[in-house]
C-alpha positions, 0 to 999 in steps of 0.5 A: 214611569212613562205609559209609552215605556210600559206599553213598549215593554208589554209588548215584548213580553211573550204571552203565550206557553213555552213548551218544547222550544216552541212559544205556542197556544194553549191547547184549549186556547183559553187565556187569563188576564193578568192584573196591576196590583196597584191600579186593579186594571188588566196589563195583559192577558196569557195562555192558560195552559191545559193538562194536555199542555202539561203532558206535552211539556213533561214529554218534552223534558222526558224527550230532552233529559238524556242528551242534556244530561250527556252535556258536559258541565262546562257547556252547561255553565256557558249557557247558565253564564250566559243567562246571568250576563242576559238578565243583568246587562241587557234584559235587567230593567225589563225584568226589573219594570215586569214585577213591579207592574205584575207583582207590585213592589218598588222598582229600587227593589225589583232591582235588586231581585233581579240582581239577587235572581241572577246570581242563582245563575252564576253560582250554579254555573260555577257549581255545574263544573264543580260535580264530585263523586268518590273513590275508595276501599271499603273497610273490609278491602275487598271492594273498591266503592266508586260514587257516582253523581248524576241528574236526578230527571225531569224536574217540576218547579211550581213557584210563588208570586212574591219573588217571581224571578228569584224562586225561578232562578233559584231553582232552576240554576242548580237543576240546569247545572247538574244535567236536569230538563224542567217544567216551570209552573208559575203562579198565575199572579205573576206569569210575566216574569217566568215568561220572559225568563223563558225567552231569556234562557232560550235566546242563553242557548238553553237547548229545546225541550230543557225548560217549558214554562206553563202558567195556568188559572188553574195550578191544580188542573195542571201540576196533579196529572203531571205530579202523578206521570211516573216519568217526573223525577223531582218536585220543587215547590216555594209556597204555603205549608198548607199547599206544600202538604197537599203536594207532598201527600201528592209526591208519595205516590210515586215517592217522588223526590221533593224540595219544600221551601214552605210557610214561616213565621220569622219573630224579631227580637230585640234584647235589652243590651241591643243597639236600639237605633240598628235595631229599629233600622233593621226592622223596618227593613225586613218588615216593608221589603216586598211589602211584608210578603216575603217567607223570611219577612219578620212577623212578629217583634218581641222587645225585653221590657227594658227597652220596649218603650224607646224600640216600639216608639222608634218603630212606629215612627220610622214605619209611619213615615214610609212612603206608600204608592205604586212601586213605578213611582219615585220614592216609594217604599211600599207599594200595593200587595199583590191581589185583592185576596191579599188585601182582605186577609191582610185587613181582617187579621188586623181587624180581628187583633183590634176587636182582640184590644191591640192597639194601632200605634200607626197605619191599620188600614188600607190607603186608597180607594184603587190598588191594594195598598195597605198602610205599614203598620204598628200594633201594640197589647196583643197577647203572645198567643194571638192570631196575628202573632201565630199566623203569618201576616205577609203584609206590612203589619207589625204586632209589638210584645214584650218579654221579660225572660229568654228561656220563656220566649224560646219556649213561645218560639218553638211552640210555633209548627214552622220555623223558616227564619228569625232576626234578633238584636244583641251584643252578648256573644254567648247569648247568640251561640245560645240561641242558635241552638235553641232556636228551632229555626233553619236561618238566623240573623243577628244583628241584621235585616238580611239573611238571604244570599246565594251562597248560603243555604236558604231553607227551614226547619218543621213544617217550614219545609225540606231541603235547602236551596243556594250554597253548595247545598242547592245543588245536591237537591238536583243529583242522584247517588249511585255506588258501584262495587267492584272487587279491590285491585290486588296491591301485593 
């Protein structure tokens, strides 16, 4: 990737708060500096907001909900339309080189994120026509029962780094399509990408005052006083489950509405009748996309000891031949993670599996003396209940167990607090039915390294979080349901 190429596109990415259809300053007229996860150097620098700043958005989404609401759904979905068209026609590379640079991972699969992105957009279009309510007489018959469905309000979407233009979108679609007006908090690692998704639903036609977007260096600072506003209507958040239950402590003030897509801790299993070579491709696969820092990104891998030998070594050799390097590079496969913080937490669970007496079957380290690569890893003779078998890794890392017995491996499971996804690997039907109920885990995938998709509802179970977010579901976070009774027409 050509420095001119870089260098143009920075150049048209807004930097400063979107806050009322205004690009502006923060009131403060502090900034921050956004960083190059695989070079370590400043790409660009962006408005911090303040909590003044916050306030002013929050009035602007106050300001703008009714007539927004009062919009008809096929208006709505133009524009929701409209928004999809942009970002996967003309703005798609842009929006693909902006992750990248700012969040690290490969181009091949910011493009794919982008895609993946954009569907939340044309999905909910489709769904903000799609609005129902009901219409029926009570059991007793002497009420008739109307349902309404209407916007819940004014919405707070406080979104993570690893999938910055997904989380957004994924949010976003489903709020706009049913009539709500939203603040955008991105995470202050990756900002760019939820700045230009600004420019992208504004020059969609998205009316002012619906979307402000409003990174921060200090994300408490900004959310709490907007959270604690009697005004705001629904929180959204996507992040970990130790901030997830902060913010709820936060919510119940106000018994504020809240969807959580929280932390998880996926196992990948792999029975003894699997088919080992699809096995060993899927989980290379969902250990290495986004580096590993992805919520639904395998953990930790169980194998039956029938075939624990062949997938473990088939494993180390397909990671150990992946390709590490900036992700503006061809033919990467890994590129950095995204900050220095990332890379210390990543290196000392490691560190602390080794000094444990796990064995590196390959990587272990980090790779460079730039960026914050770290080498897609194997490790094997760690017990069950290890810390890098108990904790989510978010790295490239792949700690390998086996196991003899699947009831005790389900009990291991569900041991665990979270339970966002799981992946295993079998050909006995009843065993996947099974499974699929004693598993305590919201999204399975059999046979599979991908599980994620628009039309299906995404979301886990325990302390992985509440609600779910894409399939027809998605939308239902997003409305209210009022019942009107009225005495029942006289049909004599």
């Amino acid at each position: 990737m050509s420095d001119n190429r870089i260098s143009e596109l920075l150049s048209r990415i807004p930097t400063d708060l979107f806050i009322g259809g205004e690009w502006r300053a923060s009131s403060t007229g502090e900034r921050f500096d956004v960083l190059n996860p695989a070079t370590g150097e400043v790409l660009t620098s962006v408005a911090s907001a303040s909590p003044q700043d916050g306030k002013e958005a929050l009035d602007a989404a106050v300001a703008a909900q009714e007539e927004w609401a009062a919009t008809s759904p096929r208006a709505r979905s133009d524009i929701l339309y409209k928004a999809f068209e942009l970002a996967t026609t003309s703005y798609a590379e842009d929006l693909a080189l902006i992750m990248t640079l700012e969040m690290g991972k490969p181009l091949d699969q910011a493009a794919g994120e982008v895609a993946y992105g954009a569907s939340f957009l044309r999905w909910f279009a489709e769904e903000a026509t799609r609005i129902r309510g009901d219409y029926f007489r009570i059991p007793e018959g002497h009420l008739q029962a109307i349902v309404v469905r209407r916007p819940v309000g004014p919405c707070l979407f406080i979104t993570p780094w690893n999938f910055p233009l997904a989380m957004a979108t994924r949010k976003a679609g489903p709020a706009f399509a049913a009539g709500n007006t939203a603040i955008l908090k991105p995470s202050k690692e990756t900002p760019l990408t939820s700045l230009f998704f600004g420019k992208i639903m504004q020059e969609a036609g998205l009316p002012d005052g619906v979307l402000s977007v409003i990174p921060s260096k200090s994300s408490r600072d900004i959310t709490g006083p907007i959270i604690e506003d009697s005004r705001l209507r629904k929180l959204s958040f996507t992040g970990s489950t130790a901030v997830g239950k902060a913010l709820l402590k936060e919510a119940a003030g106000n018994v504020l509405r809240t969807s959580m897509e929280l932390g998880g801790n996926a196992p990948f299993i792999v029975f003894e009748d699997a088919d080992i070579d699809k096995a060993v491709d899927a989980a290379v696969a969902t250990k290495i996309r986004n580096m590993g820092e992805a919520c639904n990104a395998a953990d930790h891998f169980f194998a039956h000891e029938d075939v624990y030998e062949e997938f473990t070594t088939k494993f180390t050799k397909a990671l150990a031949a992946k390709t590490v390097g900036a992700g503006t590079e061809d033919g990467i496969d890994v590129g950095p993670l995204v900050s220095q913080k990332q890379l210390d937490d990543v290196t000392g669970l490691v560190q602390r599996a080794i000094e444990a007496g796990a064995n590196v079957e390959t990587g272990g380290e980090r790779v460079g003396d730039s960026g914050y690569f770290f080498a897609p890893t194997v490790l094997t003779n760690v017990a069950p209940d290890a810390e890098i078998m108990t904790e989510e890794i978010f790295g490239p890392v792949a700690p390998v167990v086996s196991f003899s017995d699947e009831k005790e491996l389900v009990k291991i499971i569900n041991a665990d607090s979270v339970g966002l996804a799981g992946y295993f690997h079998t050909n006995d039907l009843p065993r996947v039915l099974r499974l699929a109920e004693k598993l305590e885990i919201g999204m399975l995938g059999v046979n599979s390294a991908t599980i994620s998709n628009t039309a299906a509802p995404f979301g886990g179970l325990k302390q992985s979080g509440m609600g779910r977010e894409g399939g027809k579901e998605g939308i239902e976070e997003y409305l209210e349901t009022v019942y009107v009774g009225m005495p029942a027409p006289d049909l004599s």
